[in-house]
C-alpha positions as protocol buffer text, in pm:
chain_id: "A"
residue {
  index: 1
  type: UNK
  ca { x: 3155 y: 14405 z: 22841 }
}
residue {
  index: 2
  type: UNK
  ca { x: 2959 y: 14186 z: 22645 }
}
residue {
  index: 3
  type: UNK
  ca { x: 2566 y: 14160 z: 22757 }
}
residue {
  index: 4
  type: UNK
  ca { x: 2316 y: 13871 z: 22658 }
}
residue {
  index: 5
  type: UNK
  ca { x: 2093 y: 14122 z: 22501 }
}
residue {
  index: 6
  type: UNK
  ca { x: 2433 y: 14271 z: 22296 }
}
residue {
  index: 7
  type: UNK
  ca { x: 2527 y: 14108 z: 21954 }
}
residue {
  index: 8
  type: UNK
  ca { x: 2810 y: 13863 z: 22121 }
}
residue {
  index: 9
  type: UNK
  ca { x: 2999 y: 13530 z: 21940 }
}
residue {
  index: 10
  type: UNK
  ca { x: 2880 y: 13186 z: 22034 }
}
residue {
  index: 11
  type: UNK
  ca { x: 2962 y: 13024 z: 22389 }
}
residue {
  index: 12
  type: UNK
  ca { x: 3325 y: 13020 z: 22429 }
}
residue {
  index: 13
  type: UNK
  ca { x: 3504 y: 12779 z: 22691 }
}
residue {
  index: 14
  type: UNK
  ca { x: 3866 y: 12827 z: 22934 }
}
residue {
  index: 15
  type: UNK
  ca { x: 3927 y: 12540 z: 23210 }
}
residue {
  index: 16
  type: UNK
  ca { x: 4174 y: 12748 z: 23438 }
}
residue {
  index: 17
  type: UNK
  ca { x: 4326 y: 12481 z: 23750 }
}
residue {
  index: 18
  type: UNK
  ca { x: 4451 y: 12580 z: 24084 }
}
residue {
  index: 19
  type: UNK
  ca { x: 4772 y: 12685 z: 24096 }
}
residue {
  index: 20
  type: UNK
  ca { x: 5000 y: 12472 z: 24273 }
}
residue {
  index: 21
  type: UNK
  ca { x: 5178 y: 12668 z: 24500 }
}
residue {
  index: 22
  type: UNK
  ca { x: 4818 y: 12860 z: 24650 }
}
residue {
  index: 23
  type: UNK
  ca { x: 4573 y: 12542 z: 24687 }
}
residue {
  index: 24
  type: UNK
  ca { x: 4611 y: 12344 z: 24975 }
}
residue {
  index: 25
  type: UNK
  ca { x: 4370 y: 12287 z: 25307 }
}
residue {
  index: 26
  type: UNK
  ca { x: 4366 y: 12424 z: 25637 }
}
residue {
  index: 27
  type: UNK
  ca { x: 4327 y: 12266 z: 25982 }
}
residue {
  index: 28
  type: UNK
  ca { x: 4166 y: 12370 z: 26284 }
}
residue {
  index: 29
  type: UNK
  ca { x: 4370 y: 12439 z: 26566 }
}
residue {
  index: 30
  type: UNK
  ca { x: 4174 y: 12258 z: 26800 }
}
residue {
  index: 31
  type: UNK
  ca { x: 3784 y: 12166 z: 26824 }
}
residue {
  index: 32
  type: UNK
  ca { x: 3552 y: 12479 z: 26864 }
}
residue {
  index: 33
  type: UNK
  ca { x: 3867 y: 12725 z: 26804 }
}
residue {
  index: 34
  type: UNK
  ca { x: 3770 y: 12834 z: 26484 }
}
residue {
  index: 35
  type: UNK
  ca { x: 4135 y: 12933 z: 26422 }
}
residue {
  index: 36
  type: UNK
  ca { x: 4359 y: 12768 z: 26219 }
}
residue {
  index: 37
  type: UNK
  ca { x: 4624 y: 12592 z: 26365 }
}
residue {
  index: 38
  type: UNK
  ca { x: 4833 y: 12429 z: 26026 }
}
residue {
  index: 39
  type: UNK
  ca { x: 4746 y: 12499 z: 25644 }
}
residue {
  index: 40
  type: UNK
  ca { x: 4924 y: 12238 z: 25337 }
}
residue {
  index: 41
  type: UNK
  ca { x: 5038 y: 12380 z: 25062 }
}
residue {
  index: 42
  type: UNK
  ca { x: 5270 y: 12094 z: 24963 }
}
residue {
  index: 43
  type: UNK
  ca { x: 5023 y: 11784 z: 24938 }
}
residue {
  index: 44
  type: UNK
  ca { x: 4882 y: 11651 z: 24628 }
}
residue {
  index: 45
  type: UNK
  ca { x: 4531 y: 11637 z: 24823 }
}
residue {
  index: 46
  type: UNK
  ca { x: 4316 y: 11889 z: 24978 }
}
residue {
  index: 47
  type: UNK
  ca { x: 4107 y: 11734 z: 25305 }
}
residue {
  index: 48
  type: UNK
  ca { x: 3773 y: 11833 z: 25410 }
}
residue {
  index: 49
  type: UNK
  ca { x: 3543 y: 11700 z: 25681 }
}
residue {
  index: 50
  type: UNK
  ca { x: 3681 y: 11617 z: 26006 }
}
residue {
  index: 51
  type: UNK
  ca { x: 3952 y: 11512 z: 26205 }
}
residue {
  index: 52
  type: UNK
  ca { x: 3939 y: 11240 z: 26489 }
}
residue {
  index: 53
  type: UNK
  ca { x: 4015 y: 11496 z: 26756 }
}
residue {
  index: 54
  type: UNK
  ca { x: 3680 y: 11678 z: 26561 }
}
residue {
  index: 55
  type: UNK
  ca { x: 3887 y: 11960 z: 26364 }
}
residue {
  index: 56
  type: UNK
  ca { x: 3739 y: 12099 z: 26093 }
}
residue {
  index: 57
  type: UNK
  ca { x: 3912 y: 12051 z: 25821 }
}
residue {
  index: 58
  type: UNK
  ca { x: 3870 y: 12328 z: 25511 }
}
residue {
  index: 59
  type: UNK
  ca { x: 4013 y: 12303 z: 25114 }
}
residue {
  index: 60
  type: UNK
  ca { x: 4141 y: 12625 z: 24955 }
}
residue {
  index: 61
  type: UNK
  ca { x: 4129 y: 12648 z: 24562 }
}
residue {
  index: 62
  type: UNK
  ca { x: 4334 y: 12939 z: 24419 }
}
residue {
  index: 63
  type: UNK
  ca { x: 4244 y: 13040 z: 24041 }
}
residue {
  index: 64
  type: UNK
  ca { x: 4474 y: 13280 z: 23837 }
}
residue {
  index: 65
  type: UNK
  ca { x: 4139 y: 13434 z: 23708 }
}
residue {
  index: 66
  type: UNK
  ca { x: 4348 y: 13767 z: 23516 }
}
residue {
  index: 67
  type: UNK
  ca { x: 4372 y: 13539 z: 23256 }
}
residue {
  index: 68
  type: UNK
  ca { x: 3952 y: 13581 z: 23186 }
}
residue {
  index: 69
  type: UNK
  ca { x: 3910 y: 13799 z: 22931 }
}
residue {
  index: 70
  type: UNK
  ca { x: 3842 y: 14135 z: 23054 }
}
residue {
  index: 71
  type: UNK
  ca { x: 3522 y: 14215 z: 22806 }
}
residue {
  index: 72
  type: UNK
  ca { x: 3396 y: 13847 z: 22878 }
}
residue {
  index: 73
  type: UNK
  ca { x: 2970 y: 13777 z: 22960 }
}
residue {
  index: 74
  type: UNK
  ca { x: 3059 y: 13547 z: 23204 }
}
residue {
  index: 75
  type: UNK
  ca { x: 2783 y: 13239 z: 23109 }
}
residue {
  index: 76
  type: UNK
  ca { x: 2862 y: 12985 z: 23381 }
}
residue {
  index: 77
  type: UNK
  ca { x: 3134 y: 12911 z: 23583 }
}
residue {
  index: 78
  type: UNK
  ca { x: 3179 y: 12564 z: 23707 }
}
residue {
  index: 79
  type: UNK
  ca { x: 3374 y: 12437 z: 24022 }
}
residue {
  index: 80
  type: UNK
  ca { x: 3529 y: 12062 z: 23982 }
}
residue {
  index: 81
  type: UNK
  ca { x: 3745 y: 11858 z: 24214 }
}
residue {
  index: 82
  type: UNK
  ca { x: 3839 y: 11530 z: 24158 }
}
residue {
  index: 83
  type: UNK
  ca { x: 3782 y: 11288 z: 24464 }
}
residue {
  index: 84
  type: UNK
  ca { x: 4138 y: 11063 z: 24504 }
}
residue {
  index: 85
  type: UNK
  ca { x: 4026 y: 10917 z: 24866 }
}
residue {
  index: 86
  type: UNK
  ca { x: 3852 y: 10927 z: 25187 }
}
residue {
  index: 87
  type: UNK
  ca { x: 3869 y: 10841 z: 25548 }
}
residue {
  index: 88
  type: UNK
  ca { x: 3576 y: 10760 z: 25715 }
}
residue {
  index: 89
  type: UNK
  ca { x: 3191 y: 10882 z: 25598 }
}
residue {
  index: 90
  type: UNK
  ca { x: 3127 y: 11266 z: 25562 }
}
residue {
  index: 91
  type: UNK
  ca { x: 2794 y: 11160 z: 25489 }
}
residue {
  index: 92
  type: UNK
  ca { x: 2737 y: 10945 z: 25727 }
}
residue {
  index: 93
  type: UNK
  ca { x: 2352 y: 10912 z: 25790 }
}
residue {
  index: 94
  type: UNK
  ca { x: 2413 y: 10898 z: 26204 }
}
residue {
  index: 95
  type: UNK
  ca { x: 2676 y: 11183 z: 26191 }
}
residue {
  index: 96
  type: UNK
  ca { x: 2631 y: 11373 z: 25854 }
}
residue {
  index: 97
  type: UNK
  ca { x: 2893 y: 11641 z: 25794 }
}
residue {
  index: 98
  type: UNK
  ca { x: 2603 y: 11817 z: 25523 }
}
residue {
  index: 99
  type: UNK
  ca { x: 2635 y: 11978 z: 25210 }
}
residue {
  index: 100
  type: UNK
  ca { x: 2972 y: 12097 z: 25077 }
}
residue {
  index: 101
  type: UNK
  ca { x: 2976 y: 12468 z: 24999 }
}
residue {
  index: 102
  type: UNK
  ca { x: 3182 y: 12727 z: 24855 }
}
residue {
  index: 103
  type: UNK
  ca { x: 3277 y: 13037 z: 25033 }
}
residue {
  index: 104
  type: UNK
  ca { x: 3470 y: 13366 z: 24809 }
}
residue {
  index: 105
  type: UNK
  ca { x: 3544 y: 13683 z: 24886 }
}
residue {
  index: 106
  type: UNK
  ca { x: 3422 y: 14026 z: 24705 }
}
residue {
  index: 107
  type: UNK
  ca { x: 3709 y: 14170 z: 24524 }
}
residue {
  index: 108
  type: UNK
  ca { x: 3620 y: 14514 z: 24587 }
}
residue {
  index: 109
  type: UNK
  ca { x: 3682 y: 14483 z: 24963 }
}
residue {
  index: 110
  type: UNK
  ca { x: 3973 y: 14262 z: 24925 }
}
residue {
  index: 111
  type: UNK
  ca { x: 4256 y: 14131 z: 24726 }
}
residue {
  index: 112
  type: UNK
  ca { x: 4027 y: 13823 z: 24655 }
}
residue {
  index: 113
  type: UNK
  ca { x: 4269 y: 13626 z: 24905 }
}
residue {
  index: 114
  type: UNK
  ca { x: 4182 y: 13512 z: 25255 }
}
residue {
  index: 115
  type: UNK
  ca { x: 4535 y: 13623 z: 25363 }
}
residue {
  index: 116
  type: UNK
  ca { x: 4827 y: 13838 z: 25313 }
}
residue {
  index: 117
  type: UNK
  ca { x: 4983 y: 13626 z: 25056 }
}
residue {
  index: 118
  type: UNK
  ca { x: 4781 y: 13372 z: 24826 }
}
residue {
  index: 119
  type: UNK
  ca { x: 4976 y: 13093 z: 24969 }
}
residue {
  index: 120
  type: UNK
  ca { x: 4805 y: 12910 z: 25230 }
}
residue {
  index: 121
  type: UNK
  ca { x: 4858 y: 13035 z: 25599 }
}
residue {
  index: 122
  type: UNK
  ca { x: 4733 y: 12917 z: 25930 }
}
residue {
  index: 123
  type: UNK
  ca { x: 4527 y: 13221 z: 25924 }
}
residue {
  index: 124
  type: UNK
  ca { x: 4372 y: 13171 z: 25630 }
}
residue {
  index: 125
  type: UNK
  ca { x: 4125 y: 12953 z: 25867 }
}
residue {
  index: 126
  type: UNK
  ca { x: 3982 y: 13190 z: 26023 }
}
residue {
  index: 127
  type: UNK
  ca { x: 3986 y: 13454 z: 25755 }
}
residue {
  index: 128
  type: UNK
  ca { x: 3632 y: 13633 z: 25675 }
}
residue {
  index: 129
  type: UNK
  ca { x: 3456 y: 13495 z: 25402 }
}
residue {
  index: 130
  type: UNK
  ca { x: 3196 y: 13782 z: 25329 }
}
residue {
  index: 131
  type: UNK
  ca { x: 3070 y: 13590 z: 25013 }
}
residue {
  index: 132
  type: UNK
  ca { x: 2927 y: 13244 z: 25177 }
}
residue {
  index: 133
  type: UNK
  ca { x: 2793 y: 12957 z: 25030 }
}
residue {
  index: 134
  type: UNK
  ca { x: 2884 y: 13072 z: 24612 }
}
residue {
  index: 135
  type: UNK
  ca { x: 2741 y: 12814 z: 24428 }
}
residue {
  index: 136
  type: UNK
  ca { x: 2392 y: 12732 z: 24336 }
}
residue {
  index: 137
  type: UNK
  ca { x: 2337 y: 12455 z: 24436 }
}
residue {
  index: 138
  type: UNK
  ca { x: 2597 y: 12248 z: 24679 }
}
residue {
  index: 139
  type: UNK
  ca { x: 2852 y: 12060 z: 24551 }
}
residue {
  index: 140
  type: UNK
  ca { x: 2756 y: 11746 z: 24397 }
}
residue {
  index: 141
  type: UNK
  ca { x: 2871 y: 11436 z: 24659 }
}
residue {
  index: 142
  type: UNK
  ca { x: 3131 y: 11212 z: 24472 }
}
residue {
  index: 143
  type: UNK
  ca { x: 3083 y: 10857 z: 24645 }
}
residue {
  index: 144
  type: UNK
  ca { x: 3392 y: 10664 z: 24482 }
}
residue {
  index: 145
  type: UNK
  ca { x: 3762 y: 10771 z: 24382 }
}
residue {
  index: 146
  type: UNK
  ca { x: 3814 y: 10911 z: 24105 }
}
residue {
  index: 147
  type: UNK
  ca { x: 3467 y: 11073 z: 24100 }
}
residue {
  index: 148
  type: UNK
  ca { x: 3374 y: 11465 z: 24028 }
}
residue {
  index: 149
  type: UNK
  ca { x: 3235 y: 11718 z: 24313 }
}
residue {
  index: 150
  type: UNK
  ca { x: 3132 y: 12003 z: 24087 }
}
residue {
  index: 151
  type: UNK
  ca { x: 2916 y: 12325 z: 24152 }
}
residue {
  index: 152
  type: UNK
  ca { x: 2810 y: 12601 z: 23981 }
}
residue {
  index: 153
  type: UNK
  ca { x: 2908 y: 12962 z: 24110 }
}
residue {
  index: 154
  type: UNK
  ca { x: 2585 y: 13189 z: 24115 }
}
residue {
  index: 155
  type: UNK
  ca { x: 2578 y: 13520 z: 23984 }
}
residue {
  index: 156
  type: UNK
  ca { x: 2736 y: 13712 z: 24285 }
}
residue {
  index: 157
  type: UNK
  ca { x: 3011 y: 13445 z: 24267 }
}
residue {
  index: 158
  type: UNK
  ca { x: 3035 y: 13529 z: 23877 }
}
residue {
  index: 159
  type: UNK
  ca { x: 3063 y: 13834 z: 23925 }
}
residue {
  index: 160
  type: UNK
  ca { x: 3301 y: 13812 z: 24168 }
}
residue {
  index: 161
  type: UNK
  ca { x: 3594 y: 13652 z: 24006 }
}
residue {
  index: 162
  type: UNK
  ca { x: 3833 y: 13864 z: 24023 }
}
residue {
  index: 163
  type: UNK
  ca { x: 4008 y: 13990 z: 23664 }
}
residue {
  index: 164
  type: UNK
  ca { x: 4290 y: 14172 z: 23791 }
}
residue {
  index: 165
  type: UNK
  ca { x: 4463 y: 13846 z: 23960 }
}
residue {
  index: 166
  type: UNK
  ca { x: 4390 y: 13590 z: 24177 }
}
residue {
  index: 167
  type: UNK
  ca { x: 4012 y: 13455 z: 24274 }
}
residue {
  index: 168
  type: UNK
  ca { x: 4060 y: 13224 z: 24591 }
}
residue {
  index: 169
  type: UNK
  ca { x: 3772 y: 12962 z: 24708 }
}
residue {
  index: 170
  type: UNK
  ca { x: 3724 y: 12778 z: 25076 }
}
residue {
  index: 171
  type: UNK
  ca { x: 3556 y: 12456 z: 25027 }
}
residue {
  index: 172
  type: UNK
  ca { x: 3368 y: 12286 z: 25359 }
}
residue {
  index: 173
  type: UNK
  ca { x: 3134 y: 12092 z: 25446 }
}
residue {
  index: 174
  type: UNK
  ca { x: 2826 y: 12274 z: 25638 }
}
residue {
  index: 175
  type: UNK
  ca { x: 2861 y: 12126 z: 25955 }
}
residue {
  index: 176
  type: UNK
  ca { x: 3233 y: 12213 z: 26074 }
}
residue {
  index: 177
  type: UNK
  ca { x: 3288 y: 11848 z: 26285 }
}
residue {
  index: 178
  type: UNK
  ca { x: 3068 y: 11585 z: 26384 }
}
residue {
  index: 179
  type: UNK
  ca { x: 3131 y: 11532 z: 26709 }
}
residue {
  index: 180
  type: UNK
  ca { x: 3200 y: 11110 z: 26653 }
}
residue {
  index: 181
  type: UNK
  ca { x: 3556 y: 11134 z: 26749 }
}
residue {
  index: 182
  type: UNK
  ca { x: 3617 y: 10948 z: 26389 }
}
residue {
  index: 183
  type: UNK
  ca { x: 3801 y: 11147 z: 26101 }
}
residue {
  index: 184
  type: UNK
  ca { x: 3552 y: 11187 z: 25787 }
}
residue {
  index: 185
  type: UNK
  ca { x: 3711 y: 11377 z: 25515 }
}
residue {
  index: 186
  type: UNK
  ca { x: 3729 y: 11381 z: 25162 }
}
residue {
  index: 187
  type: UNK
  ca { x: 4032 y: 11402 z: 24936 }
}
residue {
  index: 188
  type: UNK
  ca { x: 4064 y: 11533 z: 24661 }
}
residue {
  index: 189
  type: UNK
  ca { x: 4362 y: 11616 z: 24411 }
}
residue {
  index: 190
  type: UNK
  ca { x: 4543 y: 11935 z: 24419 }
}
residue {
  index: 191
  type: UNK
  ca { x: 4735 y: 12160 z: 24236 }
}
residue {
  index: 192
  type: UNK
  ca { x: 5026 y: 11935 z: 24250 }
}
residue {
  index: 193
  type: UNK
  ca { x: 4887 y: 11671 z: 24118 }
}
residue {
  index: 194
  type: UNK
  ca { x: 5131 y: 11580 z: 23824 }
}
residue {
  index: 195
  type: UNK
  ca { x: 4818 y: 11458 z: 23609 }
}
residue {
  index: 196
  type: UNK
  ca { x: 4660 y: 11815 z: 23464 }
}
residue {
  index: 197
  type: UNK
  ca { x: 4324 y: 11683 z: 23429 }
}
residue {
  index: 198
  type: UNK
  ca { x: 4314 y: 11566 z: 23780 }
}
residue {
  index: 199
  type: UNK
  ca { x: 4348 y: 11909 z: 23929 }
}
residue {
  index: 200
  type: UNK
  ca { x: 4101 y: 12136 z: 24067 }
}
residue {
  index: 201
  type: UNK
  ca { x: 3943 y: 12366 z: 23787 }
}
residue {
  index: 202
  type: UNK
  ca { x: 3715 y: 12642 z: 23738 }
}
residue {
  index: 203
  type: UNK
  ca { x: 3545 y: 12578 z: 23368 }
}
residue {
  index: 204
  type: UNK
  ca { x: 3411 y: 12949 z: 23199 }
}
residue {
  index: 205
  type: UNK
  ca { x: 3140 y: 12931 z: 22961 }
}
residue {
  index: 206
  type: UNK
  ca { x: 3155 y: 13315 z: 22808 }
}
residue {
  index: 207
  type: UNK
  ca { x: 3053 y: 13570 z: 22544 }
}
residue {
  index: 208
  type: UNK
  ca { x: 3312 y: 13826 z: 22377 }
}
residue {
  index: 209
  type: UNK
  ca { x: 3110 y: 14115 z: 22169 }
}
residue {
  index: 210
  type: UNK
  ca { x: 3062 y: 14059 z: 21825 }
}
């Protein structure tokens, strides 16, 4: 593998997006379960924030990540979802829902999926995340349609992309519900989104030896 201290090419760039059929979100059963009680897979949005009946509401990203190069320095690797609506305020200043985070999982313990298959499942909820909050800093807060939450992973995360298949993601927002019996979620495009440039993506910067 290529190391910043080898001789390597200039930066090189791949946008991979979610695949369809294994983004989605996933809904809380009920409030303070923390089990899932109904994941999407269909929708052209993934929800997070809240439900009125305060269930947390949690997006799943799914990136064929095999396709990385497998002697790639891994520069940066950027997170992007593209807001298409909202109900209610996740950042409401009375009721704030927090930061947005992303949650992985290390690919030497696992598959790099929260559940048996990489389509969503209801227990995909619940499923152990034992990589938490991935990115550097937390996802930047996209106040209108059409705007960008983006984050970049950190070097665990980086590292953890998984080259043999799939890397999935859990996307939330720090506080699980806000307690205002009020839904406040984002939406944001999926997978299905017909539009390619709409979709959820995970942008490489990388290095291949010289």
């Amino acid at each position: 593998v290529c190391q910043p201290a080898d001789p390597c090419t200039d930066d090189l760039e791949m946008s991979l997006t979610s695949v369809r059929a294994e983004d989605g979100y996933l809904q809380e059963s009920h409030q303070t379960s923390e089990v899932g009680g109904f994941a999407d897979a269909m929708s052209r949005n993934i929800l997070i924030g809240d439900t009125s009946s305060r269930q947390q509401l949690i997006g799943l990203l799914s990136f064929d990540t095999a396709q990385i190069p497998a002697d790639a320095h891994i520069v940066s690797a950027e997170v992007s979802l593209t807001r298409s609506s909202a109900r209610g305020n996740p950042a409401e200043p009375d009721a704030p829902l927090g930061n947005m985070l992303i949650d992985m999982l290390c690919p030497v313990d696992s598959d790099s999926i929260f559940g048996d298959l990489p389509e969503p499942e209801v227990t995909d909820f619940q499923a152990f995340a034992d990589l938490p909050n991935m990115a550097t800093e937390p996802l930047r807060y996209p106040t209108q349609n059409g705007r960008i939450a983006s984050g970049f992973l950190t070097e665990m995360g980086i590292e953890s992309l998984n080259r043999d298949g799939v890397t999935q993601m859990k996307v939330r927002f720090q506080v699980p519900d806000n307690d205002n019996d009020r839904a406040d979620y984002l939406m944001f495009y999926s997978g299905d989104m017909r539009v390619p440039t709409l979709r959820p993506t995970l942008k490489l910067t990388y290095r291949m030896p010289d």
